[in-house]
Structure formats: structure tokens, C-alpha cells
Residue frames as qw, qx, qy, qz and C-alpha x, y, z in Angstrom:
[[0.233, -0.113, -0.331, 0.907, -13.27, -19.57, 16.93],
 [0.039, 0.722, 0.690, 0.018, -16.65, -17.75, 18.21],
 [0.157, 0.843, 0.045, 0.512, -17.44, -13.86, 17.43],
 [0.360, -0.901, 0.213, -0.113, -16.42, -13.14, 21.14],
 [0.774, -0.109, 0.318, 0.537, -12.72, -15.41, 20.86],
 [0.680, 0.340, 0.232, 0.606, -12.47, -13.67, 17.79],
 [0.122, -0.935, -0.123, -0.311, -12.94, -10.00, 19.20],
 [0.339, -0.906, 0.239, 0.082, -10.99, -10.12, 22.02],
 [0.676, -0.050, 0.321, 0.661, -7.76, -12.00, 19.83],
 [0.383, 0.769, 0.357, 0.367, -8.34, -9.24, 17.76],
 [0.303, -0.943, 0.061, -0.124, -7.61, -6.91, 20.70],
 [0.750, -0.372, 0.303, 0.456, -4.56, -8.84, 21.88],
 [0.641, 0.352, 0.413, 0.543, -3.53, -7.98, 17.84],
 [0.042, -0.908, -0.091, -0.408, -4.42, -3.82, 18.09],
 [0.318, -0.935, 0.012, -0.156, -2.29, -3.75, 21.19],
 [0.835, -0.109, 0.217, 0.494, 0.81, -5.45, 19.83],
 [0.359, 0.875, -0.153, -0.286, 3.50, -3.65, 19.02],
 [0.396, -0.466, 0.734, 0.297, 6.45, -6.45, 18.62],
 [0.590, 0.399, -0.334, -0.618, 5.77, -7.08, 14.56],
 [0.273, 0.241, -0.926, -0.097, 6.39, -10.78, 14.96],
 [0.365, 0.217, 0.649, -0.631, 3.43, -10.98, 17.86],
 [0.452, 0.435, -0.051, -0.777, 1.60, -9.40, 15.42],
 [0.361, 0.336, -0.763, -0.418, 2.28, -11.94, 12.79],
 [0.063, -0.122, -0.962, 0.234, 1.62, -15.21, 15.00],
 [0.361, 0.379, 0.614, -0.591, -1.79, -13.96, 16.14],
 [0.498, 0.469, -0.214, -0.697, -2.81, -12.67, 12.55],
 [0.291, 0.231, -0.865, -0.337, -2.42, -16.30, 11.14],
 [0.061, 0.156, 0.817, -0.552, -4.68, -17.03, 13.73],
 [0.142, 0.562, 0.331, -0.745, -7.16, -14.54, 12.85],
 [0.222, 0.277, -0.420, -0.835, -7.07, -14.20, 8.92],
 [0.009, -0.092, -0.985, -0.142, -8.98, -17.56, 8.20],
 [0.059, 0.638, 0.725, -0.251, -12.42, -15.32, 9.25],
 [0.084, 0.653, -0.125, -0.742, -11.57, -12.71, 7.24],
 [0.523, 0.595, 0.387, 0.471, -12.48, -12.14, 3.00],
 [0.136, -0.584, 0.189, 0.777, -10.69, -9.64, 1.29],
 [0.587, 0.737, 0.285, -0.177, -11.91, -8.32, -2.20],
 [0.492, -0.154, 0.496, 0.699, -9.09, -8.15, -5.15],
 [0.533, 0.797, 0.031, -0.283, -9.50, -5.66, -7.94],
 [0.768, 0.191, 0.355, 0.497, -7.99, -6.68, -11.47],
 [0.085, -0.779, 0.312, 0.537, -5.53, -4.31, -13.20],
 [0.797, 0.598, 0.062, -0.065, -5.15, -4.40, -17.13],
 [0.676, -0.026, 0.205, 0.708, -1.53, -4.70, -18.65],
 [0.228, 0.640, 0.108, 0.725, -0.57, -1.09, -19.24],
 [0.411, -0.781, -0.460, -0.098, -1.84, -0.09, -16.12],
 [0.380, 0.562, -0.212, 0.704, 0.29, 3.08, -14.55],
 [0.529, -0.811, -0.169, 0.184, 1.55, 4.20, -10.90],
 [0.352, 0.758, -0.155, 0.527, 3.69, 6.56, -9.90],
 [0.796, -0.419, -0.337, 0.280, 6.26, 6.79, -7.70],
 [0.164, 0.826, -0.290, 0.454, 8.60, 9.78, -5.84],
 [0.742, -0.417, -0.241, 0.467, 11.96, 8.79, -3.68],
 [0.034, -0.991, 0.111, 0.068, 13.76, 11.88, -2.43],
 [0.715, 0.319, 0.034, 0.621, 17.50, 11.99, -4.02],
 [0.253, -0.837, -0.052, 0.482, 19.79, 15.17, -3.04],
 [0.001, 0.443, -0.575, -0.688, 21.81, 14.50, -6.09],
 [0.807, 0.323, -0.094, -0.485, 20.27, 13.22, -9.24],
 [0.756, -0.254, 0.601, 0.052, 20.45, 9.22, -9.51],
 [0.094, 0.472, -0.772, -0.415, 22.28, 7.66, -12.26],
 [0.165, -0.050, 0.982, -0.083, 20.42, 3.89, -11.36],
 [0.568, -0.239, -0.373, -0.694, 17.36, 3.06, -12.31],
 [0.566, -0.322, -0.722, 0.233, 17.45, 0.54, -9.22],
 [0.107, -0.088, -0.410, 0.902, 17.61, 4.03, -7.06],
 [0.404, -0.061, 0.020, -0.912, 13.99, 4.85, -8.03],
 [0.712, -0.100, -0.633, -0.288, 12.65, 1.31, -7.08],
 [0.792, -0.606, -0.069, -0.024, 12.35, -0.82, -3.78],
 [0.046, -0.872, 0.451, -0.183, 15.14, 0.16, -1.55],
 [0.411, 0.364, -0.810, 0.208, 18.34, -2.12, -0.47],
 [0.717, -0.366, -0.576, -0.143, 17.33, -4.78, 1.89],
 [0.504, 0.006, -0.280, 0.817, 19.53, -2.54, 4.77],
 [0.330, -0.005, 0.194, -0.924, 17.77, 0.80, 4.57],
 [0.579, -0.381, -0.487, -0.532, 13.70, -1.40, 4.24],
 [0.204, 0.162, -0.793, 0.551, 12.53, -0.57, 7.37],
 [0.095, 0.511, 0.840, -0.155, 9.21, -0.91, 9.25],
 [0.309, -0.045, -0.371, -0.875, 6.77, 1.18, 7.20],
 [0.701, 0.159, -0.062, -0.692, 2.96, 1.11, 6.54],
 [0.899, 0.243, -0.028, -0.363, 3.05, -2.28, 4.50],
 [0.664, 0.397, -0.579, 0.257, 6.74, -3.63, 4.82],
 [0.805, -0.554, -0.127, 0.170, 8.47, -5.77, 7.83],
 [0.232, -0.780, 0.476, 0.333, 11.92, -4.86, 8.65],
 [0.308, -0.247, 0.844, 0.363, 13.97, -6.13, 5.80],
 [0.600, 0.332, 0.717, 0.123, 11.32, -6.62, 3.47],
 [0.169, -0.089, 0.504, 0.842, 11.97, -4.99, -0.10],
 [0.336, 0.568, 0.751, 0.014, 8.93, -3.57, -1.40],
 [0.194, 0.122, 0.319, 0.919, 7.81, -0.78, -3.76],
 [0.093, 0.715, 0.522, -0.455, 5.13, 1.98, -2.81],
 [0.023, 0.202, 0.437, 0.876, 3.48, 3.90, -5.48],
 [0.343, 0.520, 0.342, -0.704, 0.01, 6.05, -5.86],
 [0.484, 0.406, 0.751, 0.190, -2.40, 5.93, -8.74],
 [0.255, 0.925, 0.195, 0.203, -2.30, 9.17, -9.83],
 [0.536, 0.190, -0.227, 0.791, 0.74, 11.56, -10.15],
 [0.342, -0.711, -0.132, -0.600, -1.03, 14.16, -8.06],
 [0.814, -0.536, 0.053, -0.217, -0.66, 11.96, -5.02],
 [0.839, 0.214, -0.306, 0.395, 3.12, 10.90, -5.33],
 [0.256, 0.486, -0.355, 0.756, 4.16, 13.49, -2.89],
 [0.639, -0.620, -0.174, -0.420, 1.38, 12.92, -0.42],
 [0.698, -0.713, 0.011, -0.063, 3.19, 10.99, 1.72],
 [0.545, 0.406, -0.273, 0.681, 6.77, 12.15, 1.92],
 [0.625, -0.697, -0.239, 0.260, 7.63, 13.20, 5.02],
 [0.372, -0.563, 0.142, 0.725, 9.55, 16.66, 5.84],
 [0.471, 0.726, 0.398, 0.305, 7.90, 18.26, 2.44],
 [0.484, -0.581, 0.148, 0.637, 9.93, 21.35, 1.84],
 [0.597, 0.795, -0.016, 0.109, 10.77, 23.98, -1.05],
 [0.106, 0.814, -0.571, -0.015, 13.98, 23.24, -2.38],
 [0.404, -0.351, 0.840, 0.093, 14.18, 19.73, -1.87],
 [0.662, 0.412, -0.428, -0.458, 13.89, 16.87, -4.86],
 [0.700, -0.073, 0.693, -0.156, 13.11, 13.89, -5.77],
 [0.063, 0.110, -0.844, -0.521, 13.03, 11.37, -8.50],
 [0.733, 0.267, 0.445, -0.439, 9.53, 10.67, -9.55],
 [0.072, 0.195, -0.840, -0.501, 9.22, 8.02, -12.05],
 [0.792, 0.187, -0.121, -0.569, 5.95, 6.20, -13.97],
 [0.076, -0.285, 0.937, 0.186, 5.72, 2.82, -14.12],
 [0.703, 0.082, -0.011, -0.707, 3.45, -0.02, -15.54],
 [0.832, 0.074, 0.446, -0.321, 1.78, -3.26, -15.65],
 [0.154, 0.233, -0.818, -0.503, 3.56, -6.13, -18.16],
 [0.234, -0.213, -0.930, -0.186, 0.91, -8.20, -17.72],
 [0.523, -0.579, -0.279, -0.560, -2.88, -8.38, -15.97],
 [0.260, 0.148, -0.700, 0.649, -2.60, -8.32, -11.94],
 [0.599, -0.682, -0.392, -0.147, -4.62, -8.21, -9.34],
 [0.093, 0.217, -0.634, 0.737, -4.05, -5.97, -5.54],
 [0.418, -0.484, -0.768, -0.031, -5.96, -6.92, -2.88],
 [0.085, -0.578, -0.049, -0.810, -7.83, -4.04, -1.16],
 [0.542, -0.636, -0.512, 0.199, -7.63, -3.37, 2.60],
 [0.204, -0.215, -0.150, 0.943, -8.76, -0.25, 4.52],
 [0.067, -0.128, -0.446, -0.883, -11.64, 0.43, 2.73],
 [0.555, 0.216, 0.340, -0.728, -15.19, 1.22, 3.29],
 [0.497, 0.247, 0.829, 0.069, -17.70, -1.02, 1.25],
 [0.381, 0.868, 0.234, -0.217, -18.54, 1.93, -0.52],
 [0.262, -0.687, 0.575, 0.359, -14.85, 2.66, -0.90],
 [0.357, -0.199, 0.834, 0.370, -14.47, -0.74, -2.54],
 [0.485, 0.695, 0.481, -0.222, -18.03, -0.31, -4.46],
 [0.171, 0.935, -0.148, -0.272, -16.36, 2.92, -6.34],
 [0.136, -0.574, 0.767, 0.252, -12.96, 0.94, -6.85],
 [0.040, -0.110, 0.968, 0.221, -14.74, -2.36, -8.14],
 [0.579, -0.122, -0.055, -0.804, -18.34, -1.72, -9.46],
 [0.877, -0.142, -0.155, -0.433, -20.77, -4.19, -7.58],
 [0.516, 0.253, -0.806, 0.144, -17.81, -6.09, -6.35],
 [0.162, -0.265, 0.713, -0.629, -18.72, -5.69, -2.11],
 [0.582, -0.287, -0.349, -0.676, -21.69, -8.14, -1.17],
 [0.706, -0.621, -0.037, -0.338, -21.28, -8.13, 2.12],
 [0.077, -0.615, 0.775, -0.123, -19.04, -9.38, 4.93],
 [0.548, 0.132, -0.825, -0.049, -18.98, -13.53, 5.14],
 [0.608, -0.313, -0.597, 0.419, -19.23, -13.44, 9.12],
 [0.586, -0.760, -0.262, 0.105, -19.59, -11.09, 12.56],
 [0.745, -0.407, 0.158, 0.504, -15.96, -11.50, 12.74],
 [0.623, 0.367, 0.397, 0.565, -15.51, -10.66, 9.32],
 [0.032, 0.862, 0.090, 0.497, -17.16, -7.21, 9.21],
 [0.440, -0.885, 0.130, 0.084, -15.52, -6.24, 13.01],
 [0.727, -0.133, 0.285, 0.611, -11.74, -7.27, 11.49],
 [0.187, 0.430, 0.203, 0.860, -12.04, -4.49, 8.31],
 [0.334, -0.901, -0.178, -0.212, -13.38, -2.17, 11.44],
 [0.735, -0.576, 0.076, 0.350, -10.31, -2.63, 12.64],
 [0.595, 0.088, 0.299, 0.741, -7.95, -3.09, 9.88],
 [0.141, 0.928, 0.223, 0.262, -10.22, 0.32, 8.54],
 [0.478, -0.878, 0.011, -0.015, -8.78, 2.00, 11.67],
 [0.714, -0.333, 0.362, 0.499, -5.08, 0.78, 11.52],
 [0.567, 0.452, 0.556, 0.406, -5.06, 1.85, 7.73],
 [0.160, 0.798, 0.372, 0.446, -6.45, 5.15, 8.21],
 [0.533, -0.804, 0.041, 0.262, -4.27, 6.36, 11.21],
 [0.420, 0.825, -0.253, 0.280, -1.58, 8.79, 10.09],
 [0.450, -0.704, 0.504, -0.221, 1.84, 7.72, 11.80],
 [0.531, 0.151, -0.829, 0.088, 3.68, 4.57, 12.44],
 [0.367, -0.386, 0.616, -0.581, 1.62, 3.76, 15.62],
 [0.854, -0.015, 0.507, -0.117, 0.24, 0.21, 13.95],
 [0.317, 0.690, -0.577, -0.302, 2.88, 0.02, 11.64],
 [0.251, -0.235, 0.938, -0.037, 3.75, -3.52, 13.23],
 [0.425, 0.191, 0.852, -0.239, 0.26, -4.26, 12.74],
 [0.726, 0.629, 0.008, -0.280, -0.75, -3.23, 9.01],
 [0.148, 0.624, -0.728, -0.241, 2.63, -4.82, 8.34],
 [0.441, 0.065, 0.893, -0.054, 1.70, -8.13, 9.45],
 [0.414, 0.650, 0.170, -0.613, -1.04, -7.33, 7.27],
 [0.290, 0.813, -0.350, -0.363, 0.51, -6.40, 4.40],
 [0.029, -0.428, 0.884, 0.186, 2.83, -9.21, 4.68],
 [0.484, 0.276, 0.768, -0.317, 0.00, -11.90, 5.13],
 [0.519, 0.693, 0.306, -0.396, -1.69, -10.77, 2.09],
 [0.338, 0.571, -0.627, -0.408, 1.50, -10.05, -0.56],
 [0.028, -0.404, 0.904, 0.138, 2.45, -13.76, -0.21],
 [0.624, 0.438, 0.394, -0.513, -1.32, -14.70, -1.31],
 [0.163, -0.112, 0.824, 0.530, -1.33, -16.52, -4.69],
 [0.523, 0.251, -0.192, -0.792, -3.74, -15.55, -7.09],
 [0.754, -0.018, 0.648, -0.110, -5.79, -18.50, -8.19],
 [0.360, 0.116, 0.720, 0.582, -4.74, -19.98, -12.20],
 [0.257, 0.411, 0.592, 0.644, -7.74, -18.63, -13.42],
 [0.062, 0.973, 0.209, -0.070, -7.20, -14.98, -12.63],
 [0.634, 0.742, -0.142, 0.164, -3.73, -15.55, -13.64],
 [0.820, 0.041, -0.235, 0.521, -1.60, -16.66, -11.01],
 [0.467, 0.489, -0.183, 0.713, 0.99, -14.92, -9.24],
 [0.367, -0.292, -0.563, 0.680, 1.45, -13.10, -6.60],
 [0.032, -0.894, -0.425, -0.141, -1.02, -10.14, -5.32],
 [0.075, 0.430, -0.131, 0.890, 0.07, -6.06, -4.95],
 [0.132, -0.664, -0.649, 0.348, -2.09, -4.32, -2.13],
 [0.073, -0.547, -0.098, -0.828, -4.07, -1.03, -2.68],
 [0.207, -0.701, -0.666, 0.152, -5.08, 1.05, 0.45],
 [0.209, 0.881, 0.214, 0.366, -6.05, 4.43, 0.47],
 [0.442, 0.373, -0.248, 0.777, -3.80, 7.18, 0.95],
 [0.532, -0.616, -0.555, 0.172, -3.98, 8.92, 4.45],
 [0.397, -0.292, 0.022, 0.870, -1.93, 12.17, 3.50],
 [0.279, 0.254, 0.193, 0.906, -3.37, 13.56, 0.88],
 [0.045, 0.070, 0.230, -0.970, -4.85, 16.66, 1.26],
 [0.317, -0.002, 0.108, -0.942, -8.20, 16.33, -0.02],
 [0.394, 0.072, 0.856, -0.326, -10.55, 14.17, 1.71],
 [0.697, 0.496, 0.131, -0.501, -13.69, 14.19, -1.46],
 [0.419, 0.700, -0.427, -0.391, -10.98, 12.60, -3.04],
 [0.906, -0.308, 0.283, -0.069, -10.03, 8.64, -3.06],
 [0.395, 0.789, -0.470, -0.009, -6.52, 8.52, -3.30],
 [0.964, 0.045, -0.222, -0.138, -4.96, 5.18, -3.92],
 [0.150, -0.702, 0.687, 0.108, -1.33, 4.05, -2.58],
 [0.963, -0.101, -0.219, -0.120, 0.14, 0.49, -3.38],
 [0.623, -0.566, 0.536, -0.060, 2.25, -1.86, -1.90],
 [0.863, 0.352, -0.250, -0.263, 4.06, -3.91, -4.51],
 [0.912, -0.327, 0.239, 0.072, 6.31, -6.93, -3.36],
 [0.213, -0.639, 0.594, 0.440, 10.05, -7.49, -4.73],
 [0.441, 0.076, 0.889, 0.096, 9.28, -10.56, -6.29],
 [0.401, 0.772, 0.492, -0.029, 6.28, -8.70, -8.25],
 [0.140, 0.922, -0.080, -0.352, 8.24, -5.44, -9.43],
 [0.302, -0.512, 0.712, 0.373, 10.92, -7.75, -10.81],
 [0.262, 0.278, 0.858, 0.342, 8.26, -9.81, -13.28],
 [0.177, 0.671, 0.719, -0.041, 5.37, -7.39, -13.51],
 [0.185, 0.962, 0.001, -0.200, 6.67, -3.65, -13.92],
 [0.712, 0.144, 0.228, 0.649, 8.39, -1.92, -15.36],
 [0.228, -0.562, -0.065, 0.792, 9.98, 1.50, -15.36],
 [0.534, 0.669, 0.468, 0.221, 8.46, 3.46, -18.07],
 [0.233, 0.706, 0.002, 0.669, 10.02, 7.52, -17.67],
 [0.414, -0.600, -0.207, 0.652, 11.67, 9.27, -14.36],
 [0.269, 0.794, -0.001, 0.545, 12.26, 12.93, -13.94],
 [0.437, -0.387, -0.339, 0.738, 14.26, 14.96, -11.03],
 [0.094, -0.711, -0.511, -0.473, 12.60, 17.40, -9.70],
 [0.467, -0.120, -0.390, 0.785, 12.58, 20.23, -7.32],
 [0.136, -0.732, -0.666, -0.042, 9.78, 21.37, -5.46],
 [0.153, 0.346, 0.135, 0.916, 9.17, 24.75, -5.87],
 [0.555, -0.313, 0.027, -0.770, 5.60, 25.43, -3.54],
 [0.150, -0.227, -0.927, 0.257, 4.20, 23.33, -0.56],
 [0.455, -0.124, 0.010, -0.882, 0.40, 24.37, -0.57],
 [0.493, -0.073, 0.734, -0.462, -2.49, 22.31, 1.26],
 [0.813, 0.412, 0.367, -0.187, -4.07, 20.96, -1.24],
 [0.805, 0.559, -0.034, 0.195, -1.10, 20.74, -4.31],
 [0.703, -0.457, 0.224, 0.497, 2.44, 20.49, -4.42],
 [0.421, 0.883, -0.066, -0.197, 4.41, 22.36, -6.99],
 [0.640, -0.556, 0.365, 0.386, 7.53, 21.51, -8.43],
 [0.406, 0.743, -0.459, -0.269, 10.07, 22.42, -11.66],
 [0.945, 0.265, -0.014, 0.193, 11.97, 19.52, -13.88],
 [0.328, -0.773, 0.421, 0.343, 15.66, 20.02, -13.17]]
């Protein structure tokens, strides 16, 4: 496929919204793309916040949701089970929708059993410079560098208006197999957060697969909570 094929499939792929389109063309389309993986040690900690009116009993309630309520999102197809967290506990409220004093949630910590790898899309080469010293050296292809102009753009748009089409994404990438020697397994995704409040900051989200949160985390400490202050730049909230 030449840079102009691959430009205007590209388009056909930005102006899909039926997530299965989406899919079919992207298989098309990924083969001219590189993506850049950053490694995660074992120990390694995210944090997560689901909203709860009453306080949950399960630890399954503060993980990926029932395969019923996973619906199209940022990084998940309908039906697919996955687990979104943030790298810092600062940023676990960022993107909740309908923030509010007086409502609560379960935030909980979790962490790495083993070393992992997430592959990073959405990012700026500088972006990924800062996340993985010296890792960016360059794009591979034409195609390559106008695809993360795109994906950039899909990534960083606030909404579900290419939900279909960072899902395909998303999906395309979890189901990536690490090679043996970087340990196998299946990849997480990291892309940056698009809520939070303050832009000088680079604030991480992931995307972890079912299949990965069952072998690779674990739940380390939850609290229930109940936000006390919504302010632009910091949530507040009290341990119940």
C-alpha cells in the first residue's frame, strides 16, 4: 500500500463510526504502523476509582465490569471486559463523568505480579521520549508518522466521538503478544489522560485486558470514599 492508499484508507477509518468497520479496515492499516512498548517492573502501582452508592462487599466490584454493563468506551468494544486505571492517585477521578460533592466511589491500588510491558498510543515523540528515555527514533515510514497524527487526534479528543475508532485500536493492540524475550504475554495500553485538569502535567491512563488483570495484578488496598470538593485542578474527598 502507497503513502496516498494509505492516507485516504486512513480517512475511510476517521469517518467510521460502526466499530466493526473500524476493525476490518484497521487490520488493513496496522502492518505500516510501529508502536513503542514501555516495560513496567513487578511492584509497579495504578490506581483505580468505580463509583458505588453503597459500599461494595466484592473485591470483583472494584475490577473490570460484568461482560453486560462493558460497553463502548475509550479502549473497550462492546462486551469486552477490561480494567482502566491512572498512574498516579491524583488522576483516578479525572475521568469520571458527572463529578459531584456527595457522591463516592471505591478507589483501590493495585500492582504488577510480574514485569509487563503497555504499549503506548496517543503520544507525542516527546511524550514517549519523557515516558521511555531515548526510546522514540523516529517513525519507520510516511504512513507511519501520518497514522500516530491521527491516532494522536482520536486519543486526545474528549468524548466518545471515535470511541469506535480508538477501540478498534485498543483492541488490535491488547491481543499483541509480547515477544519470549521481554517476557511473553499479553500487552496493557498506556495513553494519556484527556481530563485531567492540568495540561504541564502528563497524566497516564491504562487499559488493562481481562485475561491480564486475572494473571498480572493484583488488588493491593481499596477505600470508599466521598467526595467532599470538586475544584479545577484537585478533587477532594473524606474516607468513609
Amino acid at each position: 500500500m502507497n503513502y496516498s492508499q494509505f492516507r485516504s484508507r486512513i480517512a475511510t477509518f476517521q469517518r467510521q463510526t460502526d466499530p466493526e468497520r473500524c476493525v476490518r479496515i484497521l487490520d488493513e492499516l496496522i502492518t505500516e504502523c510501529s508502536f513503542t512498548a514501555r516495560k513496567f517492573e513487578k511492584g509497579y502501582s495504578v490506581y483505580r476509582s468505580v463509583p458505588w452508592a453503597d459500599l461494595p462487599l466484592e473485591s470483583s466490584k472494584l475490577s473490570y465490569p460484568p461482560v453486560e454493563y462493558a460497553k463502548l468506551n475509550r479502549c473497550n468494544l462492546e462486551g469486552q471486559q477490561v480494567l482502566y486505571a491512572a498512574n498516579h492517585p491524583s488522576n483516578v477521578f479525572a475521568e469520571q463523568k458527572d463529578l459531584a460533592i456527595g457522591k463516592r466511589f471505591a478507589l483501590s491500588k493495585w500492582q504488577l505480579k510480574r514485569e509487563a510491558h503497555a504499549l503506548l498510543v496517543g503520544f507525542s515523540p516527546k511524550e514517549i521520549d519523557t515516558l521511555v528515555i531515548g526510546s522514540h527514533r523516529g517513525f519507520k515510514s510516511s504512513s507511519d508518522r501520518h497514522a500516530h497524527t491521527i491516532f494522536g487526534k482520536m486519543f486526545r479528543t474528549k468524548g466518545g466521538e471515535y470511541y469506535p475508532n480508538t477501540a478498534s485500536i485498543a483492541n488490535l493492540l491488547m491481543r499483541i503478544a509480547m515477544p519470549e524475550n521481554l517476557g511473553g504475554g499479553e500487552c496493557a495500553l498506556a495513553y494519556a489522560s484527556v481530563e485531567y485538569p492540568n495540561d504541564e502535567v502528563l497524566a497516564v491512563n491504562f487499559t488493562f485486558p481481562k485475561n491480564f488483570v486475572d494473571n498480572h495484578l493484583e488488588l493491593v488496598v481499596a477505600e470508599y470514599v466521598e467526595v467532599t470538593s470538586v475544584l479545577d485542578d484537585k478533587v477532594d474527598h473524606k474516607v468513609l
